[in-house]
C-alpha distance (Angstrom), angle and dihedral (degrees) to the residues before:
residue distance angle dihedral
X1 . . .
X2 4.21 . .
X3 3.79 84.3 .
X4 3.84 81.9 63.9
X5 3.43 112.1 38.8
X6 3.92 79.1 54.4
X7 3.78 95.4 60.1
X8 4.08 87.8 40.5
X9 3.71 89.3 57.4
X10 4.02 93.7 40.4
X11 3.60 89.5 54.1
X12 3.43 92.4 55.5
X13 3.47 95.6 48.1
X14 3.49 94.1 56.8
X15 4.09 98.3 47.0
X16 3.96 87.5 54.1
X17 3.71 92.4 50.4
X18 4.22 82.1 44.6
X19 3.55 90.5 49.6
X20 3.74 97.7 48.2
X21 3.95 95.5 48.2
X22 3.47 85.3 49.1
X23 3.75 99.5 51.1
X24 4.05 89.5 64.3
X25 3.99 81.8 56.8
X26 4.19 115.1 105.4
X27 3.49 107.2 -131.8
X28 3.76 136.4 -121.5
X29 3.64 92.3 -108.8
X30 3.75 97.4 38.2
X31 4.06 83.8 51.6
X32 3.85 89.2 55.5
X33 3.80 92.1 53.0
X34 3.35 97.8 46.7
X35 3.70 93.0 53.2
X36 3.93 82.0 53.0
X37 3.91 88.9 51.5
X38 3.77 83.6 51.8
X39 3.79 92.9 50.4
X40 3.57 87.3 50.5
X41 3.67 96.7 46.6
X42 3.76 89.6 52.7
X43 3.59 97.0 52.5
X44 4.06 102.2 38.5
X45 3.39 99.4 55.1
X46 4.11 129.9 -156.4
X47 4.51 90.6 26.1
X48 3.84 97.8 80.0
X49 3.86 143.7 19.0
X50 3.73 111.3 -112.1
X51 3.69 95.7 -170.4
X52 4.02 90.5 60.7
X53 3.82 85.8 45.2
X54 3.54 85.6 55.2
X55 3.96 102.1 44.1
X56 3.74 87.6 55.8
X57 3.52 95.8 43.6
X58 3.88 86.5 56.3
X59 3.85 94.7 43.9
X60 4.01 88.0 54.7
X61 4.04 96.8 47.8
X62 3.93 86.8 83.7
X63 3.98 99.8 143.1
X64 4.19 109.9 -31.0
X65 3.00 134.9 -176.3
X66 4.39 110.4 -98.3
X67 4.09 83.5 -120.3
X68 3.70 98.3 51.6
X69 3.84 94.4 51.6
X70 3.75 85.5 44.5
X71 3.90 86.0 51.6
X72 4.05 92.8 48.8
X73 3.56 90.2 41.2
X74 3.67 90.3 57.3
X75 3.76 93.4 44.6
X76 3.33 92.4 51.4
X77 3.87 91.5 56.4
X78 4.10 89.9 43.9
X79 3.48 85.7 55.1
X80 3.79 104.8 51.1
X81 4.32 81.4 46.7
X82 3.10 101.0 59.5
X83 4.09 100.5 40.8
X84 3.58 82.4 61.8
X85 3.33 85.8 69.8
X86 4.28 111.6 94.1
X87 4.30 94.3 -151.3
X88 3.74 93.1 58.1
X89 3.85 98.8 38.0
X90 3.90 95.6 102.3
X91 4.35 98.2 47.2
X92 4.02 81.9 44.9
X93 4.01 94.1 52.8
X94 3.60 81.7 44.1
X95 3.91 100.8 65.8
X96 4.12 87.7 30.3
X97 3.78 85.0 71.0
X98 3.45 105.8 23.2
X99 4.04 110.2 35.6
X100 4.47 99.8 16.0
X101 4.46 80.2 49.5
X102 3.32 93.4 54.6
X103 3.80 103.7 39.8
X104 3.64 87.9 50.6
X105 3.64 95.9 45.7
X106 3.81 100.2 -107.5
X107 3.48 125.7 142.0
X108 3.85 113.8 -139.4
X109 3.61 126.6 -157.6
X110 4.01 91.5 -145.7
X111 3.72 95.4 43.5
X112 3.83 99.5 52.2
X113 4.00 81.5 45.9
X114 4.23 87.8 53.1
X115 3.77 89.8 49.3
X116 3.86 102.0 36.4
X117 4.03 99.6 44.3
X118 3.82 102.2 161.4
């Protein structure tokens, strides 16, 4: 029974410290949109940084899956198609400085206005 409740609480130990390393970790989603942000950034020119996109796009790779950097490859090419495009220039800009700044870390000047209007 003690030899038990040992194991029990080892076992938890361990997840917590799992959980915790893991928490510091980008995830395969977030590294999809950022590879978006990056196609955005590289396409609408002057709002955002590419080269940051890219560092933390880089940092994130780690080991993936072959499907999820096919999926952020393709994202990234969506991205830089459809910024080409004049009608949807403004909503893109829009989540290039509010969303991609904030995923990455950045703080934006015109975001924190968006959010903080009085």
């Amino acid at each position: 029974m003690k030899t038990a409740a040992i194991a029990i609480a080892i076992a938890v130990l361990g997840l917590a410290a799992g959980s915790a390393s893991a928490a510091g970790q980008v995830s395969d989603l977030d590294y999809m949109k950022a590879n978006r942000c990056k196609g955005l950034a590289t396409t609408l020119t002057g709002v955002a940084d590419p080269a940051s996109m890219d560092a933390f796009i880089k940092s994130a790779r780690g080991s993936r899956a072959p499907h999820v950097l096919e999926r952020a490859e393709a994202e990234f090419d969506r991205a830089k198609r459809e910024a080409r495009s004049e009608d949807r220039r403004g909503r893109l800009t829009a989540e290039l400085t509010g969303y991609c700044a904030e995923l990455l870390g950045q703080t934006s000047t015109v975001a924190g206005a968006r959010r903080n209007p009085g």
